[in-house]
C-alpha positions as CSV (number, residue, x, y, z in Angstrom):
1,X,77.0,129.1,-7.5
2,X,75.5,132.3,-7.0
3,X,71.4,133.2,-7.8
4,X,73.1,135.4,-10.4
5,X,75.0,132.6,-12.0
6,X,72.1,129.9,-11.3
7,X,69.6,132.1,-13.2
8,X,71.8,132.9,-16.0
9,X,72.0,129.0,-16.7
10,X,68.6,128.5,-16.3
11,X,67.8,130.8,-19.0
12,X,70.9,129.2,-21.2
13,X,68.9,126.3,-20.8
14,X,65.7,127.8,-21.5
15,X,65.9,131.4,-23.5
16,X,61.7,131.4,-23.5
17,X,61.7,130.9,-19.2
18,X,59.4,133.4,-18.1
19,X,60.6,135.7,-15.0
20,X,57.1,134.0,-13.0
21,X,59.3,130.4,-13.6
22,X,62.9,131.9,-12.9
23,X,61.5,133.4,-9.7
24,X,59.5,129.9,-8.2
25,X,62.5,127.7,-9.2
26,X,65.1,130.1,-7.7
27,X,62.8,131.1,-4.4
28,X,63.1,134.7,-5.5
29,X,61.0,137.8,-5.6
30,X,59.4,138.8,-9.3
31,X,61.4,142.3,-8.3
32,X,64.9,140.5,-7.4
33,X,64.2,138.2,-10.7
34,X,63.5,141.6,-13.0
35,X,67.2,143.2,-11.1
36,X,69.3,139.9,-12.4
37,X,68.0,140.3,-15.4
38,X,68.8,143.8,-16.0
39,X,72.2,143.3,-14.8
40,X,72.7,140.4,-17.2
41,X,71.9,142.6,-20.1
42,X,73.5,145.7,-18.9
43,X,76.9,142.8,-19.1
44,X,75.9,141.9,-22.4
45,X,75.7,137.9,-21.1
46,X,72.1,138.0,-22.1
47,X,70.6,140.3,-25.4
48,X,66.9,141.5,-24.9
49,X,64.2,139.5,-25.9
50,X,63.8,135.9,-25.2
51,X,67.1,136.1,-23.6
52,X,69.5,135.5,-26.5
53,X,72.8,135.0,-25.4
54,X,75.5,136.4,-27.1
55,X,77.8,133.2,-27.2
56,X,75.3,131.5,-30.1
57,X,72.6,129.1,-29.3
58,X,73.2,125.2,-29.9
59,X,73.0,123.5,-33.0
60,X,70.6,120.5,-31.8
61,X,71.1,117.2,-33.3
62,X,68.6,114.1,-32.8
63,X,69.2,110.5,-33.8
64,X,71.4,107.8,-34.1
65,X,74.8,107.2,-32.4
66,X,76.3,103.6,-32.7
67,X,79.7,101.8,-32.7
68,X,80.9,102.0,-36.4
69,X,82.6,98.9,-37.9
70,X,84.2,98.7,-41.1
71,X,85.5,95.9,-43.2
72,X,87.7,96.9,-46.7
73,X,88.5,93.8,-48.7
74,X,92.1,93.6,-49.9
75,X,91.3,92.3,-53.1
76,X,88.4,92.6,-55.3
77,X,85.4,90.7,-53.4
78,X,84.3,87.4,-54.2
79,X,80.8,86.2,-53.2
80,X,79.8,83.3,-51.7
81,X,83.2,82.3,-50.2
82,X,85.8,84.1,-47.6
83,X,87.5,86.9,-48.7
84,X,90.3,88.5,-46.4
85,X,89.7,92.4,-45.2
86,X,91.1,95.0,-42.8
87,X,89.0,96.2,-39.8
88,X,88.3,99.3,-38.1
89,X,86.1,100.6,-35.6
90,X,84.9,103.9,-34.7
91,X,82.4,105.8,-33.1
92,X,79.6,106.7,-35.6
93,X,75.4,107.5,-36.3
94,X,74.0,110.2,-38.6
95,X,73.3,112.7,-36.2
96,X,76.5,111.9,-33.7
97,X,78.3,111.8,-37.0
98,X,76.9,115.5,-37.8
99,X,77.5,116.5,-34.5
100,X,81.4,115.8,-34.3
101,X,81.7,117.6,-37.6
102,X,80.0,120.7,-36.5
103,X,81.8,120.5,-33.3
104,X,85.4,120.3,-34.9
105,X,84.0,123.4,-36.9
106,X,83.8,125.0,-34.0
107,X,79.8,125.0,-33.4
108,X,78.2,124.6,-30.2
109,X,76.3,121.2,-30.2
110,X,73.9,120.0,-28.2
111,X,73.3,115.8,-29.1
112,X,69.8,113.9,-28.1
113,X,70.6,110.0,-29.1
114,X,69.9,106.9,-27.3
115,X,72.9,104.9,-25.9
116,X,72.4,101.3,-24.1
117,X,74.1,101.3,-20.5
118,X,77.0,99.1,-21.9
119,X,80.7,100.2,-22.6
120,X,80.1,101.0,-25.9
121,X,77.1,103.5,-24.5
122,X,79.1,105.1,-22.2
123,X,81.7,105.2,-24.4
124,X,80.1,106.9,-27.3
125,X,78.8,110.0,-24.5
126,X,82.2,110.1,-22.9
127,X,83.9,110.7,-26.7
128,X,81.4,113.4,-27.5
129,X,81.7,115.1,-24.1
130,X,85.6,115.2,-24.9
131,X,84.7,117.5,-28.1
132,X,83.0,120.0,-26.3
133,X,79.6,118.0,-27.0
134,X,76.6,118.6,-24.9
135,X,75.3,114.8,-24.2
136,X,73.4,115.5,-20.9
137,X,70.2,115.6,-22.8
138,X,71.1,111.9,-24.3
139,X,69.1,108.6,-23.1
140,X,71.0,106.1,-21.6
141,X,68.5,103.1,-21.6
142,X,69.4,100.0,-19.0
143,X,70.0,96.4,-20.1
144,X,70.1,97.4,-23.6
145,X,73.1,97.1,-25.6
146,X,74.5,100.2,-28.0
147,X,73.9,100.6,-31.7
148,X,76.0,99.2,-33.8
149,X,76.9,100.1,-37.7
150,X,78.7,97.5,-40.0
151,X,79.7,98.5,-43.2
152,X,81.4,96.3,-46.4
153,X,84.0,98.4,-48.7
154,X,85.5,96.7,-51.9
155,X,89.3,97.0,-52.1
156,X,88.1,100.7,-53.8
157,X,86.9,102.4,-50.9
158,X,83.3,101.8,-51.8
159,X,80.2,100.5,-50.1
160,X,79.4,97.1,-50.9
161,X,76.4,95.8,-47.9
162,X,75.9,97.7,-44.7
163,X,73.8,96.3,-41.8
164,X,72.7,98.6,-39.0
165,X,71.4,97.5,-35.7
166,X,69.4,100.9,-34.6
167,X,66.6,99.7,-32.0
168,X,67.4,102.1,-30.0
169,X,66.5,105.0,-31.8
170,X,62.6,103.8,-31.6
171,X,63.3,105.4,-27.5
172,X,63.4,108.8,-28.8
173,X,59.0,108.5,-28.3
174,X,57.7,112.1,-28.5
175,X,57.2,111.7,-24.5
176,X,61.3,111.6,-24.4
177,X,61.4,114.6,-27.2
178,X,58.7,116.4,-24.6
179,X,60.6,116.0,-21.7
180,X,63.8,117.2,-23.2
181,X,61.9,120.5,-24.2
182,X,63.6,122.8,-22.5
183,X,67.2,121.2,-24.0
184,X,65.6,121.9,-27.5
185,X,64.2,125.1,-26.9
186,X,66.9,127.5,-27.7
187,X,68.5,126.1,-30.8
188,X,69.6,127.6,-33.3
189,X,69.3,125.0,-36.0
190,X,67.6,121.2,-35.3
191,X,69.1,118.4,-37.3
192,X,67.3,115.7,-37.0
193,X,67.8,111.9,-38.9
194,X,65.1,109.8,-40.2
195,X,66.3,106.8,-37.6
196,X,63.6,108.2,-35.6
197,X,60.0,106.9,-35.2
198,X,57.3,108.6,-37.4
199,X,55.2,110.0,-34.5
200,X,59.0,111.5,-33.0
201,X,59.3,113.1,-36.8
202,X,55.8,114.4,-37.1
203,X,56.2,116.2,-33.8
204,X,59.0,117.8,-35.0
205,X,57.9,119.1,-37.7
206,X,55.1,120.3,-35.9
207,X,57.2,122.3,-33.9
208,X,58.8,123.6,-36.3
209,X,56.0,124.7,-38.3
210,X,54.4,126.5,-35.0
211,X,57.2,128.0,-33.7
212,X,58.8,128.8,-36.9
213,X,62.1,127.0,-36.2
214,X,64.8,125.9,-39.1
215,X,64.4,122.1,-39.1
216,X,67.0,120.1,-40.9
217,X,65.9,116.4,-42.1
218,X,68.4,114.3,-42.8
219,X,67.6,110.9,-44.8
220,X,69.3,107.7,-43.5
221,X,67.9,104.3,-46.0
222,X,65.4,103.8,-48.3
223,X,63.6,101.4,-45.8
224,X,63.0,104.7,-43.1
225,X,61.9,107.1,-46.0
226,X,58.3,105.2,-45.1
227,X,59.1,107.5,-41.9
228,X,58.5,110.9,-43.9
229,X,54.9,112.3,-43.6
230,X,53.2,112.8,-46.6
231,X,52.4,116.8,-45.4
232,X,56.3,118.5,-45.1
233,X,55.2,122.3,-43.9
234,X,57.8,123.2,-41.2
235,X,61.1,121.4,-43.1
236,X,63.5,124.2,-43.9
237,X,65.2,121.3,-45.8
238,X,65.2,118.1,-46.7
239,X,68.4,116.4,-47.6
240,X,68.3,112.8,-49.3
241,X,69.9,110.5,-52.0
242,X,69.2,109.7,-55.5
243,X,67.8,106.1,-54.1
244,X,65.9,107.7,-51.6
245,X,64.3,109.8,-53.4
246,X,63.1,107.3,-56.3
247,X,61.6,105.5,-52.6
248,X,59.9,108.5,-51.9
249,X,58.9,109.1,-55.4
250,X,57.8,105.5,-56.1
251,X,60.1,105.5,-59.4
252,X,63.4,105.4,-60.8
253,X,65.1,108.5,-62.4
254,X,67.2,108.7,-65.2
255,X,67.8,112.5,-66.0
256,X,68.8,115.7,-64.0
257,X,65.1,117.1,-64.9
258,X,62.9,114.3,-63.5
259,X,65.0,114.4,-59.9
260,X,64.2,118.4,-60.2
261,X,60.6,117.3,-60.8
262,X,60.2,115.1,-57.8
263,X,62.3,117.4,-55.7
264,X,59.6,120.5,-56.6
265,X,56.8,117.8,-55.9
266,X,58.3,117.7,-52.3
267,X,58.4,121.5,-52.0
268,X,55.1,121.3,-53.4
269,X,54.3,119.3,-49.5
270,X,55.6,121.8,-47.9
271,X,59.7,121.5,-47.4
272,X,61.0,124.9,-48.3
273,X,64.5,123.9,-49.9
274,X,65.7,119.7,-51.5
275,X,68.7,118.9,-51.3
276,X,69.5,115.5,-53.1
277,X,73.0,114.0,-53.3
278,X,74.1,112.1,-56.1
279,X,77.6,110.7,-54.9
280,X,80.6,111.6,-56.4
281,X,78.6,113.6,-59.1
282,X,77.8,116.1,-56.9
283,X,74.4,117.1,-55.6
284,X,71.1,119.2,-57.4
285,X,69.4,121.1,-54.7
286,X,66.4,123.8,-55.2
287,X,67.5,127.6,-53.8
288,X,63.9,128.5,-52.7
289,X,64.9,132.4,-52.2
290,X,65.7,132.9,-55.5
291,X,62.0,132.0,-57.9
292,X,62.4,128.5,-57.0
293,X,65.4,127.9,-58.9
294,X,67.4,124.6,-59.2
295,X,70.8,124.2,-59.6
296,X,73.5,121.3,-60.1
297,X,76.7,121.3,-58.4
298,X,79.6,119.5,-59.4
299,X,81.5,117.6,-56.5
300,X,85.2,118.2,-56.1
301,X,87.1,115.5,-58.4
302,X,89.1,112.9,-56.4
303,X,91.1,110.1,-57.9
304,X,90.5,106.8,-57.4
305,X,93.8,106.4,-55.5
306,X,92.9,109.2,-53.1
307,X,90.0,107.6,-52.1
308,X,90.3,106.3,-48.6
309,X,87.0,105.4,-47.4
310,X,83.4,106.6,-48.3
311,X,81.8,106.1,-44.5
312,X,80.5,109.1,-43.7
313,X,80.6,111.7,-46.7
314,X,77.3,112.6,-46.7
315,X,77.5,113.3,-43.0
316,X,79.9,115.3,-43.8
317,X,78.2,116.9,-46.2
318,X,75.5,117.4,-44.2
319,X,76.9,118.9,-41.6
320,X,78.9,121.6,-43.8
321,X,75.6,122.5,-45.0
322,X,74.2,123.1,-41.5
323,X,77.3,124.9,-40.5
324,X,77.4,127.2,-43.1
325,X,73.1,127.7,-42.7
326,X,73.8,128.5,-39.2
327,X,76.5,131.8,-40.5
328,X,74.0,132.7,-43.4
329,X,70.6,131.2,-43.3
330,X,69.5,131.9,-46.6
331,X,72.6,131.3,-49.3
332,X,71.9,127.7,-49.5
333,X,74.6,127.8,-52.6
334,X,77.2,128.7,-50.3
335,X,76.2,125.8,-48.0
336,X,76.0,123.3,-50.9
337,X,79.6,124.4,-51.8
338,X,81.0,123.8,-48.2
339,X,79.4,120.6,-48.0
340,X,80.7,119.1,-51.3
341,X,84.0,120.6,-49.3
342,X,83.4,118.6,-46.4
343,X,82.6,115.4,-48.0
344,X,85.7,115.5,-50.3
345,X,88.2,115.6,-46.9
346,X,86.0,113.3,-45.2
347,X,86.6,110.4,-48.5
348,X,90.2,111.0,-48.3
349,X,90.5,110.2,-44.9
350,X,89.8,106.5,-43.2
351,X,87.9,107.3,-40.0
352,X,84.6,108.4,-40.1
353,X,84.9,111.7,-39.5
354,X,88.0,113.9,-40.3
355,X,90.1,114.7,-37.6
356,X,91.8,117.3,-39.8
357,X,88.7,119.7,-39.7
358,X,88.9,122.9,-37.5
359,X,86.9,126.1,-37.0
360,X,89.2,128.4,-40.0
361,X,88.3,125.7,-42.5
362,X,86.1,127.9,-44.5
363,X,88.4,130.9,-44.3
364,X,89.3,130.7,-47.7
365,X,86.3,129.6,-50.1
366,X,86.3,127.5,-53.2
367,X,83.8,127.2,-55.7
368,X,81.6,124.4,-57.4
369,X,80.4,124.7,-61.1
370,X,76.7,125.0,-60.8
371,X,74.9,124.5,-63.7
């Protein structure tokens, strides 16, 4: 590879790389540094400032990627005694979930998770890699095995009991998030899921806040909500459930207005925009650029007999949100609607995420009924 070529990578890795760094790392003059540079930009492979490249920064995601194993009963289930089911097993985690969805939407993704040096590990980066994933940034921790995600469905799709073994996430320490700095430093978006430790979260948002970065938080259980700060300033947004929101909250909600309530006490810490999802309802989420508005969005309806499998809607949903965030930062309306969008393919479809999904999908828009 030429100096050229070594020192336009560099700065893909790194957009904020000073010249001073490019030149020691490269064993070049300042000058030589400076006439690369120029050259870039007179190519249009690098624009001005800070080196923004042309080609769109990552979307970063950070957080859990685990084997996904799903049982459906074939009748209705009966406790305390053997019931027969159907099995299937796929790759899944919040953020590897998220990350697969944006990359089938034709984003560039960058994934930071933490893999055991088993099959299932190497498995999980190889899969990613195949999609056009950027996994070089990923942990791969020896003697430990891979995460794993099992899921009971009734003979309707829905989720019964869910057990997640998701250890490894407590590697992503701040010292890991520190050392993959430079990965992180040129995103466009960072989603990041609550399977992380607190300190990992905190420094985050941090981050964020200083170097006024769009941060995406993405609940996972009630259990991890204990993983939120009490202080949100940096969060661009905050996307939860109904239950985790009442664990947040410390109560239990029975109207539209008292979810807007806690979701405005949130933004009252600090969060710019609440997103909270209420199944196959549909979501209420705040529009911060518009007086602090909130607004209720119906999801798309689905029959019961359409309904395929529930694992990994609100990924889904998630990540149609980011997408459409990343194309127009501050319509989160539009984002909601391409979201609800997502999620309804997603439930029609038995793997985790849709394989049907594909960077036109949002060619042609539909719309929710806010009210």
């Amino acid at each position: 590879m030429s100096k050229r070529d070594q020192l336009f990578e560099l700065i893909r890795a790194n957009p904020y790389i000073s010249q001073q760094e490019l030149a020691q790392q490269l064993q070049l003059s300042r000058s030589a540094v400076a006439g690369y540079v120029a050259n870039l930009t007179k190519d249009g492979r690098i624009l001005g400032r800070a080196y923004v490249l042309p080609d769109g920064r990552p979307i970063v995601c950070i957080g859990g990627a685990n084997i996904d194993r799903k049982l459906r009963s074939k009748a209705p289930l009966q406790m305390g005694t053997s019931n027969p089911v159907s099995q299937d097993e796929s790759f899944g985690g919040v953020a590897r979930n998220i990350a697969e969805n944006l990359a089938r939407l034709g984003s560039s993704v960058r994934l930071l998770c933490a893999v055991g040096d088993d099959g299932a590990g190497q498995s999980l980066l190889a899969q990613a890699d195949s999609l056009g994933i950027d996994v070089s940034a990923s942990l791969q921790v020896t003697g430990e095995l891979s995460g794993s995600y099992t899921a009971l469905l009734s003979d309707t799709g829905d989720l019964v009991l869910a057990m997640a073994h998701m250890e490894l996430c407590e590697a992503l320490t701040p010292a890991f998030l520190l050392s993959r700095q430079q990965q992180r430093a040129n995103a466009a978006l960072t989603v990041v899921d609550m399977n992380l430790p607190s300190d990992s979260i905190q420094l985050l948002i941090d981050e964020a806040r200083h170097n006024q970065h769009p941060l995406v938080i993405v609940a996972v259980s009630q259990p991890k909500m204990a993983r939120l700060p009490a202080q949100l300033s940096g969060i661009r947004l905050l996307i939860l459930n109904l239950g985790e929101l009442e664990q947040r909250s410390g109560r239990v909600f029975a109207h539209h207005q008292e979810i807007i309530e806690a979701g405005r006490c949130l933004q009252s810490q600090g969060v710019q925009d609440v997103i909270v999802t209420l199944g196959a309802e549909g979501v209420l989420f705040s529009n911060s650029r518009h007086q602090d508005e909130w607004i209720f969005c119906k999801a798309q309806e689905i029959s019961a007999d359409q309904v395929a499998d529930v694992t990994g809607a609100g990924d889904a949903f998630t990540a149609g949100v980011c997408w459409s965030l990343n194309e127009v930062a501050d319509d989160i309306f539009l984002a909601c609607q391409r979201g609800l969008k997502m999620a309804a393919i997603t439930v029609r479809t038995t793997t985790t995420v849709a394989q049907t999904l594909h960077p036109s999908l949002f060619n042609e828009e539909t719309s929710c009924n806010p009210t």
